[in-house]
N, C-alpha and C positions, 0 to 999 in steps of 0.2 A: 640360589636357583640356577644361577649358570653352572656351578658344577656337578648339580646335577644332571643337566641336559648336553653338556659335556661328556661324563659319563655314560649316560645312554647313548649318544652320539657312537660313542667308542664298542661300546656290546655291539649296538648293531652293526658296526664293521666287523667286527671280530665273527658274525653269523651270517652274514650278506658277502663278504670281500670275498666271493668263493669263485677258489681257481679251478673246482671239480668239476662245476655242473655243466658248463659247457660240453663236454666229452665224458661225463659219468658212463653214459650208456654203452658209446665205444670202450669204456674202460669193462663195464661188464660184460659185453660179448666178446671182449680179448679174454676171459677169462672163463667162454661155454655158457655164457648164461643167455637165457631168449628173453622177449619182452616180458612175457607173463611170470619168470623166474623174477625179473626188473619190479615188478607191480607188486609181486610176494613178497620181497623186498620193503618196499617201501609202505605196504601192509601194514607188515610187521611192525616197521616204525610208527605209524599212524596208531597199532594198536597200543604200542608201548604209551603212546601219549594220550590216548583215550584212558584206558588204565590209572595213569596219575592227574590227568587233564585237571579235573572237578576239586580233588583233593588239594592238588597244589597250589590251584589258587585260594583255598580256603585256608592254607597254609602259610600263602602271602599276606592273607589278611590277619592272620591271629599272631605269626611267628615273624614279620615285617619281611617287605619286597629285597629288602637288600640283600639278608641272606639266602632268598630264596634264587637271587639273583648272582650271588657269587657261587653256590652248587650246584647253579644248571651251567656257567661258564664253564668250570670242573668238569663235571661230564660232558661237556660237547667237548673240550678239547681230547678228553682220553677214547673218546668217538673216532675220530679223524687220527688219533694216534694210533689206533687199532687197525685201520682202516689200510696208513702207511707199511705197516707191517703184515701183513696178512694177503691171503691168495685164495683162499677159498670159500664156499657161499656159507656156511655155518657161521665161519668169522665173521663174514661181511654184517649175518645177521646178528651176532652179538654187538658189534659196531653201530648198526641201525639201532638199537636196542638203549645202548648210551647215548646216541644221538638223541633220542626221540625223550629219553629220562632230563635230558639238560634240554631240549625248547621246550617241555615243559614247564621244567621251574623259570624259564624265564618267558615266554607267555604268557601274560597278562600281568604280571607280577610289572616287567616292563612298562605298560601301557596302564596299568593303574598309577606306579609310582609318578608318570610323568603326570597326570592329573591330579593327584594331590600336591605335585610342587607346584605346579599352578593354582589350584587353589589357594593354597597355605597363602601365599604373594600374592592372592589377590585378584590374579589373572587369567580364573581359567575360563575365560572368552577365547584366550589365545589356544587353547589345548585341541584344536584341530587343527590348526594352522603348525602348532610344535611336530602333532602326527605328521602330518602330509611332511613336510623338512624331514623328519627322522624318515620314514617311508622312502620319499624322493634320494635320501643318503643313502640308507642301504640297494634300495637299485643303480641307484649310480655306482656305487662299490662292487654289485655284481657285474654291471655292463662292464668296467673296465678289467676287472679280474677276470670277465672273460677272455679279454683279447689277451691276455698274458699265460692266459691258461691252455686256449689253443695255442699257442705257438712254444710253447712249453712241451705241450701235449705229444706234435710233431716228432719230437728227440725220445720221450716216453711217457707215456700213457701214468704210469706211477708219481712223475719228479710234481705234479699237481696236488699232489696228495698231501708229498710230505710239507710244500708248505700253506698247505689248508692246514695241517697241526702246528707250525709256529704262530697262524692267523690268529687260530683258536683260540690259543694262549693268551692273546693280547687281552681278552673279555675278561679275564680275571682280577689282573690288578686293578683295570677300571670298575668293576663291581664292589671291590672292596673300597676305592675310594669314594661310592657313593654315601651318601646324607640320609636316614632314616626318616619320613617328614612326621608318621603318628604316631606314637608308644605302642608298644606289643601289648595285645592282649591276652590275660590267662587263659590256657588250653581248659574251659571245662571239660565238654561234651563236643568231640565237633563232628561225631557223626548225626547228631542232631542237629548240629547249625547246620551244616552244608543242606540236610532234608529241610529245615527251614527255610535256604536260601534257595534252592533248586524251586520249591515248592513256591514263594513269591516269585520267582523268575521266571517262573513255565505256566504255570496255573492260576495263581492271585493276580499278577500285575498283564494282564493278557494285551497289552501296546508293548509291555519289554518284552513279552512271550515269544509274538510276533516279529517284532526284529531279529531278536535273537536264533528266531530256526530261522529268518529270509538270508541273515548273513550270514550262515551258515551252510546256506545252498548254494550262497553266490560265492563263499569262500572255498567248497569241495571240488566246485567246478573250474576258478581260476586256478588253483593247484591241478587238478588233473591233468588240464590244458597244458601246464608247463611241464609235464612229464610226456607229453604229446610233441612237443616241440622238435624234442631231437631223431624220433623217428621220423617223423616229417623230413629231414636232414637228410638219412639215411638213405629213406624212400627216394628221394630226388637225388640219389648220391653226389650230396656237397662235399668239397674237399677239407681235407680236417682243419686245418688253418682259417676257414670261415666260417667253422662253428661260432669259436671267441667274439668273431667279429659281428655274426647275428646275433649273437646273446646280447650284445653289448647293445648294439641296437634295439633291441627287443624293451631290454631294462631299463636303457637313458630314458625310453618314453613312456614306461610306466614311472619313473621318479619326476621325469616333468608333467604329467597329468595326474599326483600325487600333491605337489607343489602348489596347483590353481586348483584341487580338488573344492578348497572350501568357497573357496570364486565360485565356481563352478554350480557348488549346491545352492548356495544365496540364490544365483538367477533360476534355479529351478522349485527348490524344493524339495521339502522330502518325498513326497508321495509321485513327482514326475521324474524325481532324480530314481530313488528305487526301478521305477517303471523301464527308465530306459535304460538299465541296468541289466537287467532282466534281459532285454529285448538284444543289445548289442551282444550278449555273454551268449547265450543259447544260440541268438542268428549267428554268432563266431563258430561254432560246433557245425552248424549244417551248411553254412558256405564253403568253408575247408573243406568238408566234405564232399564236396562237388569241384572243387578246386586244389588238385591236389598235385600241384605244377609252382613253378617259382613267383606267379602270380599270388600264388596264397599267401603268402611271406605280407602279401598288403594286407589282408584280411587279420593276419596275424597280427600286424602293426596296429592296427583297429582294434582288437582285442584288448590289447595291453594298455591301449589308452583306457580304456573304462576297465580293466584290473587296477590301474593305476586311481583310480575313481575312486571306484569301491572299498579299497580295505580304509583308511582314513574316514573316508564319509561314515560306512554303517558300523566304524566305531563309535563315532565322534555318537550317533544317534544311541547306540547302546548305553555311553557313559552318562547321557544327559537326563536318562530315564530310573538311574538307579543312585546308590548312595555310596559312601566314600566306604562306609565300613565293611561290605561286601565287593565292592567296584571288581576288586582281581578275583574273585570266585564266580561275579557273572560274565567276566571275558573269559575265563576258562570253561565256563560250558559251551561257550558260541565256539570258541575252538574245538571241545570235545564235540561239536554234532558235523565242524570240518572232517575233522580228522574220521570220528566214526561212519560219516559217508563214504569219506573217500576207502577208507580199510574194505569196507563192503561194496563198492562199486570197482576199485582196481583191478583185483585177479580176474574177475568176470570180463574188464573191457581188454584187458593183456592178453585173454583166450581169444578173444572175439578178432586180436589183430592178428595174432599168432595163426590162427586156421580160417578167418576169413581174410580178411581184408581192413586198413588202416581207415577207410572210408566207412564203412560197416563199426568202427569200435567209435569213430567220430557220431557218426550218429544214433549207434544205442546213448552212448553217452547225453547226447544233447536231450533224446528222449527223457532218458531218466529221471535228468537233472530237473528240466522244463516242468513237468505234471508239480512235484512239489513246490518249486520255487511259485508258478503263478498264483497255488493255491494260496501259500502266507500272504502274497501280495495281496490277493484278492480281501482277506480274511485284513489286513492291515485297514483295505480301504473302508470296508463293512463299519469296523471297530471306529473308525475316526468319524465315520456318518451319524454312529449310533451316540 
């Protein structure tokens, strides 16, 4: 057990230790790109992993998490490899493109395999408590790779890059020395299972339905936000050396409100904890909005505490509702309706800041997000009355 949670420990550094993101965005307008080129970008990415989202994990489940887990390390690092070597936005987009092929295979693949090693042992009481630690690691590995990254950045906007590609690397040998916990199962049909599995995950089982698109609304919108962040930076023209430093702050306190995430739910609940999910993530969108000064940076801080909530908790509820043999096929569709959110709402919100205004693309955004999200909750609360 501990070497496999060792192992995961170590992937998710190898995907969080990122000394990019801090000044991603500086690094693509040193090189002519606008925000809405930044959102195409990461589209792109989004669609690459809508694309294989569903399949991969259905691929984890029949071909085992481990391998599916050592060939997205593979391509995330030849991602960042690309990335280091390259100048221009086609590259960049082949680069997003491997990126987006390696978090998939390890998306959900991840996050299943650690619930089966808890189970197998006995313990998967503990498997939101192992998320929130693994969650809380890789934020903390991003807040401090920020501050290493901005001030890296300072000397050159590139020397980030290249070692986000030895990071990368790191994810490989650790993947390979993970533990396999179920035996592979024969490839019949699986474009029938996955429609089998799809079909009890969306349709038949309407409580994992339910989760499944709410965390998925709450997951398009915490990612959007954090590609929000650094124009926010921008806008208030901070100096590049405090980017690292806000990130880093940004992250330690989503990794410690990760950490008490399952505290946290015991004294509420599922259906007040969802609730005030909802309310702090969307109120985060239209406060900012109205607050678009270095006061916001608190509202932002607020934000992240309940990002930091959220992705553990409405796992932790997706895993408890489904079974070991599908487990990585139904986290890869809660990821595929992230990711195909967010592909579908970014260029639109990157035009909206590019010709109107960063206030105006905050609050189409909160609108958008808001109407869906309330509805599953709403439709969550119905379902548990009935």
């Amino acid at each position: 057990m501990r070497r496999n949670i060792l192992a995961l420990y170590i992937i998710k550094l190898s995907k969080w230790f990122s000394l990019v993101m801090p000044i991603i965005v500086l690094f693509y307008e040193d090189h002519g790109l606008g925000l809405q080129d930044i959102f195409i970008l990461k589209s792109v990415y989004s669609l690459a992993v809508v694309t294989l989202e569903i399949p991969s994990g259905y691929l984890a489940d029949i071909w085992g998490c481990k391998k599916c887990l050592i060939l997205g390390c593979i391509l995330f690092f030849g991602g960042y490899l690309c990335y280091s070597l390259t100048y221009t936005f086609y590259a960049f987009l082949f680069a997003e493109i491997l990126l987006g092929c390696g978090q998939t295979l390890v998306n959900g693949a991840d996050s299943a395999l650690l619930y089966d090693t808890t189970a197998y042992y006995k313990k998967e009481h503990l498997y939101m408590r192992y998320e929130g630690k693994i969650t809380m690691l890789g934020n903390f590995a991003e807040a401090f790779a920020g501050i290493i990254g901005g001030f890296i950045a300072v000397y050159s906007l590139r020397f980030p890059f290249y070692g986000q590609a030895c990071i990368a690397f790191t994810g490989i040998p650790a993947a390979f020395a993970l533990q396999e916990i179920r035996r592979s199962q024969p490839l019949l049909n699986p474009f029938r299972e996955i429609i089998r599995i799809i079909r009890y995950s969306l349709f038949t089982n309407r409580a994992l339905c339910y989760n499944i698109m709410y965390s998925g609304i709450i997951g398009a919108a915490t990612l959007t936000m954090a590609w929000f962040a650094q124009p926010l930076l921008i806008y208030l023209q901070t100096p590049i050396e405090w980017y690292g430093i806000i990130w880093t702050v940004l992250n330690l306190t989503v990794g410690i409100a990760a950490l008490y995430s399952d505290r946290v739910e015991k004294r509420f609940g599922m259906y007040k904890m969802n609730f005030l999910i909802l309310v702090f993530i969307i109120g985060g969108y239209i406060s900012l909005a109205f607050n678009l000064t270095y006061a916001g940076l608190i509202i932002l801080f607020v934000f992240y505490i309940f990002r930091g909530f959220a992705t553990p908790i409405l796992k932790g509820y997706i895993n408890q509702m489904t079974f070991s043999e599908m487990r990585a096929t139904v986290l890869s569709i809660r990821n595929f309706i992230i990711r195909l959110m967010f592909a579908a709402i970014a260029p639109f919100v990157g035009w909206m800041n590019d010709y109107y205004s960063l206030k105006w693309a905050l609050l189409a955004t909160a609108i958008i997000l808001f109407i869906p999200g309330i509805l599953f909750l709403t439709l969550q609360y119905l379902n548990r009355e009935k």
